[in-house]
C-alpha positions, 0 to 999 in steps of 0.5 A: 301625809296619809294616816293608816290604822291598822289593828292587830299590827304587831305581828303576822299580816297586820305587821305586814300591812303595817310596813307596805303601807308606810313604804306607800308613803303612809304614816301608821298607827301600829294598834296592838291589844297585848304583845308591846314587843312586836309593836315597837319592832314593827315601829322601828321597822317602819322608821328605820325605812324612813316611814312614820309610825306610832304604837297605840295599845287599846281593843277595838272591840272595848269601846272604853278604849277605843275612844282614848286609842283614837284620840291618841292617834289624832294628837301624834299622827293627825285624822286617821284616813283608813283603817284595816281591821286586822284584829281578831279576838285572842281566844281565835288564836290560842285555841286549838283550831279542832276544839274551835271548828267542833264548837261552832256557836263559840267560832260564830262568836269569835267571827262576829266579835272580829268582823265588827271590831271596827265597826265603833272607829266607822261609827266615830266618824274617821274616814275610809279610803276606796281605791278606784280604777284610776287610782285616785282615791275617794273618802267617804265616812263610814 
């Protein structure tokens, strides 16, 4: 069985992602930073589907928690095949979206932070799956 990351998974587009990929036949890792509630739901979704999932609570952007997240995704689900990084810094979501777009410097950094969450999991050395045409996939290393 594939292995599936997805950060930010416990509610919105991540929860989302989680659960259409366990229904392609994907074991999840539903990653979460705070909301443990949202990530167990996401998780029961997942099997009561009869997928597999697994909650793993760590920051991608904490590289002191990153290495323990994805060592503890290694031990339940086996090597993470691809990752979507859904995770965005929380300061994105609870600021009010004008007082956001005014500071243009603070939106740049919560962008920059965001985009590159993922960049120490590649660096790590998992796998990312590229769909082609034909529908066979190709892994390569990040």
């Amino acid at each position: 069985m594939k292995v599936a990351l997805v950060t930010g998974a416990s509610r919105g587009l991540g929860a989302v992602i989680a659960r259409e990929l366990a229904k392609s036949g994907w074991a999840v890792a539903v990653n979460y930073a705070h909301d443990v509630d949202g990530a167990a739901r996401v998780v029961s979704d997942i099997e009561s589907q009869g997928g597999k999932a697994v909650a793993v609570r760590f920051s991608v952007i904490d590289g002191k928690q990153l290495g323990p997240g994805l060592d503890e995704i290694k031990r339940l689900l086996g090597s993470v095949d691809l990752i979507v990084n859904n995770a965005y810094r929380a300061a994105a979501r609870n600021a009010d979206s004008s007082a956001v777009l005014a500071d243009i410097s603070r939106s740049a950094r919560i962008l920059r932070e965001s985009a590159t969450g993922a960049a120490p999991a590649c660096a790590s050395g998992l796998a990312r799956a590229q769909v082609r045409a034909d529908h066979k996939h190709r892994f390569r290393d990040c």
